[in-house]
VOPAGU-2260 file (C-alpha; in pm, 1 decimal, decimal comma):
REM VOPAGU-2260
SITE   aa  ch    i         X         Y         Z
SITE  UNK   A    0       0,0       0,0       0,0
SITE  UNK   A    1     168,8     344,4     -89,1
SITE  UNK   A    2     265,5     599,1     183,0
SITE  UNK   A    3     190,6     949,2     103,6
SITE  UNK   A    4     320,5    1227,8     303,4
SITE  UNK   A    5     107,7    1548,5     393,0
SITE  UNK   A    6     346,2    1770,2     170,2
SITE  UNK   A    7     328,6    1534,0    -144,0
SITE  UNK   A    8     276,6    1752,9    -432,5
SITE  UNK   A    9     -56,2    1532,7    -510,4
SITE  UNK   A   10    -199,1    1568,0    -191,1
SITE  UNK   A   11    -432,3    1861,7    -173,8
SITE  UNK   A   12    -420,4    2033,1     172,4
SITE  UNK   A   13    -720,4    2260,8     311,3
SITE  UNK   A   14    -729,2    2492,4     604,7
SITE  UNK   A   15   -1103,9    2461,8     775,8
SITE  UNK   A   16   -1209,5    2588,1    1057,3
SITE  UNK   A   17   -1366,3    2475,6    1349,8
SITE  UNK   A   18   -1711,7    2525,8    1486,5
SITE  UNK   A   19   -1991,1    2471,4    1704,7
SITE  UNK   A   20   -2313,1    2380,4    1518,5
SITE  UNK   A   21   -2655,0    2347,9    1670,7
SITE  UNK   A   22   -2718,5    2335,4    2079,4
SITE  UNK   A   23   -2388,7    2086,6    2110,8
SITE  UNK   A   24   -2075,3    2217,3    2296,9
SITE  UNK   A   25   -1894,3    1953,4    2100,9
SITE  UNK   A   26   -1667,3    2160,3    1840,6
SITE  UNK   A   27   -1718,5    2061,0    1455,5
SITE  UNK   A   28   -1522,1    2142,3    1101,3
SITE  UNK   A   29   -1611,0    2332,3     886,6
SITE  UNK   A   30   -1583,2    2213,8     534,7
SITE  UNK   A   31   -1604,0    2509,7     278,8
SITE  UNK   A   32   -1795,0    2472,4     -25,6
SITE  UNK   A   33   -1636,0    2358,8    -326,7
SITE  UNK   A   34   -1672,1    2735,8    -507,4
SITE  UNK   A   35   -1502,8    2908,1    -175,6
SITE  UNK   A   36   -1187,2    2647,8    -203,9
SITE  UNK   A   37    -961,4    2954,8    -328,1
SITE  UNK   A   38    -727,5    3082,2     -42,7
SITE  UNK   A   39    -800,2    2794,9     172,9
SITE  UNK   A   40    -594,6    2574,0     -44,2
SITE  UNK   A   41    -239,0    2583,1     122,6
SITE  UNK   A   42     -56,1    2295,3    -134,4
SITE  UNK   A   43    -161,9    2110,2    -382,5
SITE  UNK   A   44    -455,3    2136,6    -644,6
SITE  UNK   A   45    -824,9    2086,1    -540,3
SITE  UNK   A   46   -1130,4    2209,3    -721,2
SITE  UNK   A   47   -1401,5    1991,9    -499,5
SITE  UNK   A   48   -1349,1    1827,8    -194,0
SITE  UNK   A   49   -1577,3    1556,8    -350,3
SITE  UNK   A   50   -1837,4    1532,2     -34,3
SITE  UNK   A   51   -2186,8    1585,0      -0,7
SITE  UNK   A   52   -2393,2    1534,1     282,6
SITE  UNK   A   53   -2473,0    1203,9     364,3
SITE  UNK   A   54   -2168,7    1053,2     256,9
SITE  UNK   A   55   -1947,2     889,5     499,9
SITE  UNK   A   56   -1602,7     947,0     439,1
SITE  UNK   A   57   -1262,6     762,8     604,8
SITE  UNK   A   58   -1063,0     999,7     750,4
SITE  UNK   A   59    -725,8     958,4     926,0
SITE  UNK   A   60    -628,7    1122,0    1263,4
SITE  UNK   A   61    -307,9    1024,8    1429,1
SITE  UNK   A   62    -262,4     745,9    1197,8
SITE  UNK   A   63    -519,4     588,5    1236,7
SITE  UNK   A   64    -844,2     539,6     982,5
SITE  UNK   A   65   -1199,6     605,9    1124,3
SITE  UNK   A   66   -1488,3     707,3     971,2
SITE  UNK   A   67   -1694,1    1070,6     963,2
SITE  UNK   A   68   -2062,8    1106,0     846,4
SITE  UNK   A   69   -2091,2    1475,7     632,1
SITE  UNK   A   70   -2382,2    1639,4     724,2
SITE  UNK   A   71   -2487,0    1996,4     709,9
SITE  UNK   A   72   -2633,7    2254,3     861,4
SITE  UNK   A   73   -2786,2    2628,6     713,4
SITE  UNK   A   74   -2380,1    2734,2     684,5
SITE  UNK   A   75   -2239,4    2482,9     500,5
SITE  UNK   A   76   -2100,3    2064,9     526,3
SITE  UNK   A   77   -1971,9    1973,4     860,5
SITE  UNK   A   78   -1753,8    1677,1    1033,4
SITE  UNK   A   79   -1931,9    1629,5    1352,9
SITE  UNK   A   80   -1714,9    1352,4    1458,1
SITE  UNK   A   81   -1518,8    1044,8    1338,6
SITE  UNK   A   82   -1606,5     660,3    1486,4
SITE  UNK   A   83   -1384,5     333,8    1446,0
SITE  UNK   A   84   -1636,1     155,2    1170,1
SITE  UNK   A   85   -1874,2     240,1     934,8
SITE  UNK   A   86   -2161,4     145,9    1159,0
SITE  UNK   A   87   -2142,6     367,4    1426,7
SITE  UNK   A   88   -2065,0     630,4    1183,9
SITE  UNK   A   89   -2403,4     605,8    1038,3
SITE  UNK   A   90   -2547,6     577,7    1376,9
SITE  UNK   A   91   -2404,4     931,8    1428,1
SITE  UNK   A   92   -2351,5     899,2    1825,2
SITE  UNK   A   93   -2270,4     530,2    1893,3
SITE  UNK   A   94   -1884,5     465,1    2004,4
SITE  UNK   A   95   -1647,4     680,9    2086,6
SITE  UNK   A   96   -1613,2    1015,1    1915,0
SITE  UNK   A   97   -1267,1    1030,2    1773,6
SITE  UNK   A   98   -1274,6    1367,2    1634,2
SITE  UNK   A   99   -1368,1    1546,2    1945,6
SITE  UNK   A  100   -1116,4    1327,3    2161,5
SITE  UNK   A  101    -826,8    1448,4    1945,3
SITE  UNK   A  102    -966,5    1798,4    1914,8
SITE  UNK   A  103    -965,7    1810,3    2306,2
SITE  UNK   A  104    -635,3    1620,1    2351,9
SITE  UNK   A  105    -484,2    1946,3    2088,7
SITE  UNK   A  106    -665,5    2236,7    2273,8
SITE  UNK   A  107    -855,3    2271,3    1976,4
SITE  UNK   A  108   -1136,8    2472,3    2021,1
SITE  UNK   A  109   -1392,3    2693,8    1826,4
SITE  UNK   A  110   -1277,3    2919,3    1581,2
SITE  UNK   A  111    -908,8    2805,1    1566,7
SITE  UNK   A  112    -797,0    2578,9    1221,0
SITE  UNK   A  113    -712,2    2234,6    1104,7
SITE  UNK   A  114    -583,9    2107,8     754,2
SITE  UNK   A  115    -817,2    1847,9     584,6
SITE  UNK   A  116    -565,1    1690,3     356,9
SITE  UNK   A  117    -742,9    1530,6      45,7
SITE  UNK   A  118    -605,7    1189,8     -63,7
SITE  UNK   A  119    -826,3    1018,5    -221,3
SITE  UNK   A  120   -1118,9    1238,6    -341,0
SITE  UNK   A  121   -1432,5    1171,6    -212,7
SITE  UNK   A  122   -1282,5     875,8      28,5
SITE  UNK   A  123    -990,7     925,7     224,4
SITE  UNK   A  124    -884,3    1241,3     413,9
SITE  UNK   A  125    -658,9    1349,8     628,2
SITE  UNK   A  126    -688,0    1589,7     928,3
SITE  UNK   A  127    -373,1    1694,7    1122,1
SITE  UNK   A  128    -251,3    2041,7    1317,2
SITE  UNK   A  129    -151,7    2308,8    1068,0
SITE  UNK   A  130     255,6    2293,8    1073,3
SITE  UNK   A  131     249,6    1911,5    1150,2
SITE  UNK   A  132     342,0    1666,2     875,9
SITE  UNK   A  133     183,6    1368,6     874,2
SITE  UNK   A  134     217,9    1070,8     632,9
SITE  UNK   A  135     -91,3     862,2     533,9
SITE  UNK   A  136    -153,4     499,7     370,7
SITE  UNK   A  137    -338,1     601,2      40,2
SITE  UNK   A  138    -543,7     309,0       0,6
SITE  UNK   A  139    -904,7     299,6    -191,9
SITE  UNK   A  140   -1227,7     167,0     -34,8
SITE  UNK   A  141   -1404,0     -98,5    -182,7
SITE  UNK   A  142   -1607,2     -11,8    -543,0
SITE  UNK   A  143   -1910,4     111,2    -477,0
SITE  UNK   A  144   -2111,0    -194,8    -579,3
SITE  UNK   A  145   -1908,1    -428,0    -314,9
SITE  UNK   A  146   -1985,3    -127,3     -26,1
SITE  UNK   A  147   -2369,4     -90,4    -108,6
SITE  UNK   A  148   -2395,1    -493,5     -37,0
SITE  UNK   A  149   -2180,5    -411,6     301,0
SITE  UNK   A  150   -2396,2    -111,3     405,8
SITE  UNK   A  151   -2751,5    -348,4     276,7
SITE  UNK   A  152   -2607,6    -673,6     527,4
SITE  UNK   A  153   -2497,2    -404,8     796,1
SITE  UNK   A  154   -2800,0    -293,3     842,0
């Protein structure tokens, strides 16, 4: 399986923000729309970040792969958290919230940044601390076919 750095030239790196969406205390990010892209793009090339909501997306933090259900609200796409399987992504709440934890565990907080590093478009992202380099395995999820007969026997 290839190893791509952060800083590879074909890895697309986005500043978001975060943010507190709805009653929650829980902080969010922000994913800006595909037309507002331009000077949020520090390296690489991206014209869509490839997500809509309802998609659930892998997305590595501190190495390790979990999975983030996009969803919106009346400002835009949001990551409300990330969750070790597919499942409990879906079920929005169940397990562990991995995105928060690491938020907390960075003194992360409303209104400061992140970089969403775009692997593989529309599958696997990346989120890390801006100034931090971080070095992902680039693999691609199963075709879509094969992961709409997972999601139908999962339930």
């Amino acid at each position: 399986m290839p190893r791509v750095p952060s800083d590879d030239e074909g890895v697309a790196s986005v500043r978001v923000s975060l943010a507190r969406s709805g009653g929650t205390r829980r902080p969010c990010v922000r994913i800006p729309e595909d037309d507002a892209l331009d000077g949020r793009v520090e390296s690489g090339t991206c014209e869509s970040l490839a997500m809509t909501p309802g998609d659930v997306i892998r997305v590595v933090i501190d190495r390790e792969e979990r999975y983030a259900p996009v969803t919106a609200d009346g400002s835009g796409r949001l990551l409300r958290g990330a969750f070790d399987n597919r499942r409990l992504a879906r079920e929005a709440g169940g397990g562990e919230n991995r995105l928060v934890a690491w938020l907390d565990a960075n003194g992360r907080e409303p209104g400061d940044s992140v970089v969403l590093d775009v692997i593989v478009p529309g599958e696997l992202y990346g989120l890390r601390i801006p100034g931090e380099r971080a070095v992902y395995d680039a693999t691609r999820g199963p075709r879509s076919s094969l992961a709409d007969i997972a999601r139908d026997l999962d339930g």
